[in-house]
N, C-alpha and C positions, 0 to 999 in steps of 0.2 A: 335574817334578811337574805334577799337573793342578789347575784351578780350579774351583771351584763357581760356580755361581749361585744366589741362593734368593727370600702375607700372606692375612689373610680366608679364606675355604675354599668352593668350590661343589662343591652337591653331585653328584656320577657316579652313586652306586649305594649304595644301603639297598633290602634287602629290605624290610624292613618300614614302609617308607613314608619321610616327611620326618623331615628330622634336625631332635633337638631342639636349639633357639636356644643351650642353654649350651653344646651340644657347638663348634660353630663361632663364639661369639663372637670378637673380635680379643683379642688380645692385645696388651695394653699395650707398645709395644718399651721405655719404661724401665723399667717393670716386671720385674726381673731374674728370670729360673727358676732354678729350685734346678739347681744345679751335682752332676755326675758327679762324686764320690769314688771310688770301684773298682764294678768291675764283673764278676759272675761268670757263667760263659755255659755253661750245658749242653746240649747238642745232639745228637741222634741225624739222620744224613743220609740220607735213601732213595735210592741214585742212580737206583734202577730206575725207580722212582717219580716222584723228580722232585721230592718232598718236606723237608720236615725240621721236628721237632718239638723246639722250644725252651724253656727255663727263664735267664731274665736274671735274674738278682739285683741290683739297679741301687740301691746304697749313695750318699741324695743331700742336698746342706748347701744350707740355708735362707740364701743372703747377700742375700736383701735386707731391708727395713726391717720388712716386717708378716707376717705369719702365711699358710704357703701352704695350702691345704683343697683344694685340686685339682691335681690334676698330669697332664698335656698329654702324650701317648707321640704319637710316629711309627714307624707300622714300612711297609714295605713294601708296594706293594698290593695284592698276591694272600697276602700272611701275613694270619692273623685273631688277636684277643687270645682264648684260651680260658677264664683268669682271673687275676687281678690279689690275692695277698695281702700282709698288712703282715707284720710282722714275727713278730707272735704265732701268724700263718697265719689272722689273719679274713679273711673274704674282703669282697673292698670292690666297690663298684659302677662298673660301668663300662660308658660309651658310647663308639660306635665307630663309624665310614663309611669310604668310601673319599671321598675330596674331591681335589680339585686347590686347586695356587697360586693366588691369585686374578691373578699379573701373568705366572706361566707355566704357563696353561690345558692343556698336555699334562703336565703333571708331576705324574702322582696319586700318594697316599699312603694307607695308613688313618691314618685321627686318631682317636682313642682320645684319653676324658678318664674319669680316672679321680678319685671321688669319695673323700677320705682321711677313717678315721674319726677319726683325732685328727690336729689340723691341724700341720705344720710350723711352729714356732714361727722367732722371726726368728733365725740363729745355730745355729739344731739341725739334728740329722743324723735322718734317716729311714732304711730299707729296705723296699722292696717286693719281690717276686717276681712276675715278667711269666710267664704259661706261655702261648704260643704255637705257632702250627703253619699248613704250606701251602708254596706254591709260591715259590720264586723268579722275579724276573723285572726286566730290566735298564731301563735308562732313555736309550737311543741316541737317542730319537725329543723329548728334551729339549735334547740337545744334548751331551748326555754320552757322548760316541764311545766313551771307555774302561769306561764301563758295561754291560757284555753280561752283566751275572751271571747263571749258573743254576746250577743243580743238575745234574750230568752225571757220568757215571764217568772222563771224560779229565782235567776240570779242575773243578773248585767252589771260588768265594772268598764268605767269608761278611764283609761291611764295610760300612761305614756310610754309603757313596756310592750303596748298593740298600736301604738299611735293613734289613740283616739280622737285627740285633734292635734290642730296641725305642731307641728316642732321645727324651730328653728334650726339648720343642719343638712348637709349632705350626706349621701350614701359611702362615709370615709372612716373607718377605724380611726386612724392617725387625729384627722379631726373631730371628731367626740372627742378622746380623750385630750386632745391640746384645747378643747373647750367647755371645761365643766359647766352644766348649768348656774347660777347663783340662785339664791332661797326667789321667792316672788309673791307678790299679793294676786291673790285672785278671785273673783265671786262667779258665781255659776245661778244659773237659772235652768233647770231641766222640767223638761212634762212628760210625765208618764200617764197609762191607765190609773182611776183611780182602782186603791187596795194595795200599791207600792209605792212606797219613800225610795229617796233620789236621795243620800245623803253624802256629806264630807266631810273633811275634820276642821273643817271650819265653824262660824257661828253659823248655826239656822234662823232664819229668818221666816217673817210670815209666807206662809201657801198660796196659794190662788188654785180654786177649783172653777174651770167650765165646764161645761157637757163635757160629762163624763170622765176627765182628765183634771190632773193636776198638775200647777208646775211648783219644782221645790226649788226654794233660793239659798244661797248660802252665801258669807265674805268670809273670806281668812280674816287670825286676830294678827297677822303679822305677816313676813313674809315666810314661806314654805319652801320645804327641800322638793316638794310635789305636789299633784292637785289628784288624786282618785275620787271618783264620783261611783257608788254602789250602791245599786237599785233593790229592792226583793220587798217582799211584804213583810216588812219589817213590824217587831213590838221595839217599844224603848222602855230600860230600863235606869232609874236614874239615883244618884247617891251624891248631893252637892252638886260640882261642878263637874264630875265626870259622867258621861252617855255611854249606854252599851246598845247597841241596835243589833238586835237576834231576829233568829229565823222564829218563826210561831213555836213551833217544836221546843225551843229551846229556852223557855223561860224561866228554868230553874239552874240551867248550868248559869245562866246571865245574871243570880244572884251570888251562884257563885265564886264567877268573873269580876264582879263587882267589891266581894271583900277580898280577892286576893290582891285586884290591883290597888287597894289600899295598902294593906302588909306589905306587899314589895316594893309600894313608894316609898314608902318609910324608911323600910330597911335599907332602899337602895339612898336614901339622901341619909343615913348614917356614913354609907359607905364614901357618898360623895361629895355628900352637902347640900344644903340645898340647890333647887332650883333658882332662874332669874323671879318665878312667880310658881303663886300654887298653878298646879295642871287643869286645865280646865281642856277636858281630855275629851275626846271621841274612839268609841270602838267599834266596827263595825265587823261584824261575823261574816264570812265567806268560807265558801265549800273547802273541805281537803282537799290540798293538791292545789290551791291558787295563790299561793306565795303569799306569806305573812310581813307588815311592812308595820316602821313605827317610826312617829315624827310628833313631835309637842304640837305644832302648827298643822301638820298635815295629818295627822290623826294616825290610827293604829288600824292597818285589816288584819282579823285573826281567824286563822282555820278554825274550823267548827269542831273540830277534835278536844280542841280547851274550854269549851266549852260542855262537854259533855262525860267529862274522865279527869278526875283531880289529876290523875298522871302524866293528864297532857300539859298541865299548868308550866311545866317549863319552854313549852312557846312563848306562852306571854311574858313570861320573866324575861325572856332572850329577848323581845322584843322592847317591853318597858326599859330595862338598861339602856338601851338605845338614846332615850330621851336625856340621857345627862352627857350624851358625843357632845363635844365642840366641834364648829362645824371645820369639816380636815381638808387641811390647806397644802396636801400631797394631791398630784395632778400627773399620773394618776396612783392613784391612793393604794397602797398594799392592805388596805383593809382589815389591819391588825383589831379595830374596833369590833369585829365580827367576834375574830377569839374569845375577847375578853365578855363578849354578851355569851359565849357557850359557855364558858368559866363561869359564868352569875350564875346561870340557870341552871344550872347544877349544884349549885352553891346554895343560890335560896331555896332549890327542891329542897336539901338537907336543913336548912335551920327552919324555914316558915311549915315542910310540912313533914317532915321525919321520914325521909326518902333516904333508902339505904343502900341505893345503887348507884351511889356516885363515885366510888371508884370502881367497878363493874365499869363503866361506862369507860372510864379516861383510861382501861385497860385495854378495850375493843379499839378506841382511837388511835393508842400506840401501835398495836396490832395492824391497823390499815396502812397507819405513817409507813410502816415495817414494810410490806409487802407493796405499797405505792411509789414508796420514796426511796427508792436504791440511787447508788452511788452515779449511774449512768442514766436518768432522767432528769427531766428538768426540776422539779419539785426537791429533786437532792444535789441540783449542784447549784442552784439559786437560792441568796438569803432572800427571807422573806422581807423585808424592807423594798425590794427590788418584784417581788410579787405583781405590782399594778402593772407594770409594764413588761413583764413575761407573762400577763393573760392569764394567772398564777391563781386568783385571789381566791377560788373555791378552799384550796389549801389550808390559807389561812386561819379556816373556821377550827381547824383539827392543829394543826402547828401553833398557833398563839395560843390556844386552848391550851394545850399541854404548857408551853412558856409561862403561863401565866398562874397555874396551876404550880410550878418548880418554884415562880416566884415568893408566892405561898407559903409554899412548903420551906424555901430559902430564909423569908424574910420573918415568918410570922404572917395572918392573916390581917390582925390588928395595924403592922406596918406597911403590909400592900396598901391594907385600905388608905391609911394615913397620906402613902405615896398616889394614890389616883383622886385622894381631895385636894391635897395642895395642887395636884396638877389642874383638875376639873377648873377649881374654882379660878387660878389663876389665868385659863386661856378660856374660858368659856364665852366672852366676848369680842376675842379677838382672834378663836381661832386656833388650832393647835396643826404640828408639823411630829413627822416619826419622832424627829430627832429631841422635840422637848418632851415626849413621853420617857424615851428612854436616860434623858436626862434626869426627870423625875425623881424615877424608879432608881436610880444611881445617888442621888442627894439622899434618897431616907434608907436605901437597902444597902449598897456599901458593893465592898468587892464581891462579896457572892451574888450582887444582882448584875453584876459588871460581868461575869462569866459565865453565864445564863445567857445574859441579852447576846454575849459576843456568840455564842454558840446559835440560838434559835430565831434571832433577829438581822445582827448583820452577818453572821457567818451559815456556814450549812455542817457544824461539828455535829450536832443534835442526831444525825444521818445516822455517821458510826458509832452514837453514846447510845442510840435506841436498840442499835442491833446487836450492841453487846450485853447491853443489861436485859437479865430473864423476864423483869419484873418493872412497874413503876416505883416498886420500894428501894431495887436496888438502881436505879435511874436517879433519885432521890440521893439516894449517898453518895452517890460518883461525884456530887457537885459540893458534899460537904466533907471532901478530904484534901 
């Protein structure tokens, strides 16, 4: 999975001159914004065009202390707000620009602050209706490589990494990360040309075709970490309760997409345990290079690469571990969950399909840690525990990978595993925090997990054990003398 990065606002472009002071004030980061409840998303896509003209119904709860009277939308920066009503359908006032981050000067948005005629009380629920319309356009030039999003007839993903619609939020580092999202219900109605599905990891629902066009509907079965909607002329392939929607091209890698992500359920609910419920799963194929994501609720997109080369199958692995995260109650999050999906998927390459380069691999990674992480960067004088909030979290995929790999090697595989079930199962509805991971891993592994964790979790000793050991084998022993 991929990371973000995300205050203040300058201004790019108003037509009609300078933006007024209320539109870009800061925003308080303790100041909590009203929270996404569900979300309903109606869209019509022009691929010819280039277009698509939108209706968010964005259902949202007042959790902090005082009364909110304005509400702060992000959408994309070639999308424009057309109008904003409440619930009754008045319509409400609203300003809008395109601005950038004030700390990552290429990352524009429109900022839209919408004026509420009766204010959010502290604890109450609201609805507005966003109508919206315009172009898509990606954000590669931020640093977001898996960002290409457009509008096209081969592939369209509509999601909140391009601000497809609207998002509750300022143009504030500081604020995103003091305001995590929460999971949310959402249903969507899209109409494209007919010949392309509109799909998400939601339930599908019946079609409606007119002239020429169809619209697709979907509800989430619960609430979701996300809502992606991915358009293309899809085939579907089906095995029970799990969907695979592939490009035409690829109707044979989608069979055998279909039996791995059985094998690595399995194998991963030895590892962890069951699930709350079997998976009643969606996957939807997208190009290489547009960022692979995975959510029980919000479904799975997978590069096309796994689909067409058994050797790419540890994407999906990486991705399917995903599905047994509890959802992580650090804010913001060191992203240690990312390690531990490199760790699987390298893991399951070796046992589901007799993949021989798995320590190849965790050799290259020490290798980069080596020449990345000296003693005089950030990434070597920061535990990773403290990652989220040094902006850090790319690291983590490569430093908890190794940690967790030592653990391993430490404890036994058999006793990792044991220690990430009792943990799974015991916070998977309530949630987990760093600190009960590494508690965990301390209850079933002992002192040698306790000197590990100190070194690659809350400490940065891992720095100088990497640069002195030749090898991973003699990395490995350092930790058992």
């Amino acid at each position: 999975m991929r990371t973000w990065s995300w205050c203040g606002v300058i201004v790019l472009a108003l037509a009609a001159g300078a933006v007024p002071p209320r539109l870009h004030a800061q925003q308080n980061p303790d100041t909590p914004l009203p929270q996404l409840q569900s979300l309903a998303l109606t869209a019509d896509v022009d691929v010819d065009a280039g277009t698509l003209a939108g209706a968010a119904t964005l259902v949202l709860r007042n959790t902090g202390a005082s009364a909110v009277r304005a509400l702060p939308l992000l959408l994309n920066r070639l999308l424009r707000v057309d109008s904003v009503l409440d619930a009754e359908g008045n319509a409400l006032p609203v300003q809008q620009a395109v601005v950038a981050f004030e700390d990552v000067d290429t990352w524009q948005v429109t900022a839209a602050r919408v004026q509420l005629r009766v204010p959010i009380a502290a604890g109450d629920s609201t609805a507005v209706v966003v109508h919206y319309h315009g172009h898509l356009v990606g954000y590669t030039e931020v640093g977001m490589l898996y960002v290409r999003d457009r509008i096209d007839r081969e592939f369209t993903i509509l999601r909140e990494d391009a601000f497809a619609f609207p998002k509750v939020g300022v143009p504030s580092v500081a604020s995103m990360r003091a305001n995590p999202q929460p999971p949310f219900a959402f249903s969507t109605a899209i109409t494209v040309p007919e010949g392309l599905m509109a799909v998400t990891g939601g339930r599908q629902l019946p079609a409606e075709t007119h002239d020429g066009r169809v619209t697709w509907r979907s509800e989430s079965r619960g609430p979701a970490p996300y809502l992606i909607v991915s358009i293309a002329p899809y085939r579907v392939a089906q095995r029970g309760e799990i969907r695979v929607y592939h490009f035409p091209e690829d109707s044979v890698g989608a069979q055998i997409v279909l039996g791995a992500i059985g094998a690595a359920a399995d194998r991963l609910a030895e590892i962890f345990g069951p699930l709350r419920a079997a998976p009643s799963l969606v996957v939807m194929e997208i190009p290489e290079g547009w960022g692979s994501q995975a959510s029980l609720a919000g479904g799975i997109i997978q590069e096309a690469p796994a689909f067409r080369s058994r050797d790419q199958l540890q994407a999906l692995y990486h991705e399917l571990s995903h599905l047994w995260n509890a959802r992580d109650l650090d804010a913001p999050s060191p992203r240690w969950n990312e390690g531990l999906a490199s760790y699987l998927q390298g893991r399951l390459a070796r046992e589901l399909d007799g993949w021989t380069g798995e320590r190849a691999a965790l050799e290259r990674v020490r290798t980069r840690l080596i020449e990345s992480c000296t003693a005089d960067t950030p990434c070597g004088t920061i535990p990773m525990r403290d990652y989220g909030r040094a902006s850090l979290t790319d690291r983590s995929y490569l430093v908890a990978r190794l940690m967790f790999w030592l653990l391993a090697e430490s404890m036994g595989e058999e006793r990792l595993d044991t220690a990430l079930r009792e943990h799974f199962q015991r916070v998977r509805e309530t949630g987990t925090r760093t600190d009960d991971l590494r508690a965990a891993l301390i209850r079933v592994g002992g002192e040698p997990a306790r000197r590990i964790l100190d070194d690659w979790l809350d400490g940065t000793g891992w720095v100088a054990r990497l640069s002195a050991a030749p090898d991973l084998a003699a990395l490995r022993e350092g930790y058992r003398r």
